[in-house]
C-alpha positions in Angstrom: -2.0 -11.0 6.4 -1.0 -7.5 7.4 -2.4 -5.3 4.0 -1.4 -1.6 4.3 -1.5 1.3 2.3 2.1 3.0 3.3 2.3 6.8 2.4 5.7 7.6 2.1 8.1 10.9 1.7 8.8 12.2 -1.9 5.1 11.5 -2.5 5.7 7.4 -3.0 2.5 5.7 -2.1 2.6 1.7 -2.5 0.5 -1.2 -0.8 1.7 -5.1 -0.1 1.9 -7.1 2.9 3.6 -4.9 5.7 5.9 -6.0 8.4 8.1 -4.4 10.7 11.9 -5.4 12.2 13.0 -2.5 14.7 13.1 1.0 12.0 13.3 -1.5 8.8 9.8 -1.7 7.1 8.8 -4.1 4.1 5.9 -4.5 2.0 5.8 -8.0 0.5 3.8 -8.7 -3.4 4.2 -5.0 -3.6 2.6 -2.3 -5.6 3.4 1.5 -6.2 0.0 2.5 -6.6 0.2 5.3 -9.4 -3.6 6.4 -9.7 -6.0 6.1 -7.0 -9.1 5.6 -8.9 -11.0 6.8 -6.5 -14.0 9.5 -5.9 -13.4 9.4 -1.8 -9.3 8.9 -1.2 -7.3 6.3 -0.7 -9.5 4.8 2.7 -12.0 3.9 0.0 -9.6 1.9 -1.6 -8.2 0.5 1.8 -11.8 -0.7 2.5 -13.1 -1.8 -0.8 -9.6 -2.8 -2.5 -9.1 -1.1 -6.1 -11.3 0.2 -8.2 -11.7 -0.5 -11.9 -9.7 3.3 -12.4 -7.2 2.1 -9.9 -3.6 1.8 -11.5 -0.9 -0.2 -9.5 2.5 -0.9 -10.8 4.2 -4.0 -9.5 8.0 -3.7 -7.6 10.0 -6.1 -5.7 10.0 -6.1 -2.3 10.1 -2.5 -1.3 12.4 -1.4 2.2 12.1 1.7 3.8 13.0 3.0 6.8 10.3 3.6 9.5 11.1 7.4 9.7 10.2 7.6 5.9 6.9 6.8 6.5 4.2 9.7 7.0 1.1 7.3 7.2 -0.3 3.3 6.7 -3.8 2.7 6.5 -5.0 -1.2 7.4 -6.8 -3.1 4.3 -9.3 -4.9 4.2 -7.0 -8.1 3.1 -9.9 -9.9 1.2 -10.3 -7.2 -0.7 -7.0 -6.8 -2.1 -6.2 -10.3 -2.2 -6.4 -10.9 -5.5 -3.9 -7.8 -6.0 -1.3 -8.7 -4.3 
């Protein structure tokens, strides 16, 4: 299971199970992840999945276009398995 973080433009940052046809992206069991809830950024929550301050809002399966994304960061999927 492929858990990223994806930081997109417009300030969107969401996490779910990533996968990649040609320039279409998709994040699978997806979450817009509102407040970090973190005291060391987001590759805290990457490696240790959310914290109890962490605040992720549920969506559909979110699309995107490749070019939309400024940065992923790999998860620890254990971690967030019970999140997504």
């Amino acid at each position: 299971m492929d858990v990223r973080i994806v930081i997109l433009q417009r300030g969107w940052v969401a996490v779910g199970k990533f996968t990649q046809d040609g320039e279409q992206c998709r994040l699978e069991n997806a979450s817009i992840i509102r407040r970090w809830g973190t005291n060391k950024g987001l590759g805290q929550i990457a490696a240790d999945g959310p914290t109890s301050n962490t605040v992720l809002d549920k969506c559909p399966t979110l699309r995107f276009h490749a070019l939309t994304v400024i940065a992923t960061l790999d998860c620890e999927a254990s971690k967030w398995a019970d999140h997504i």
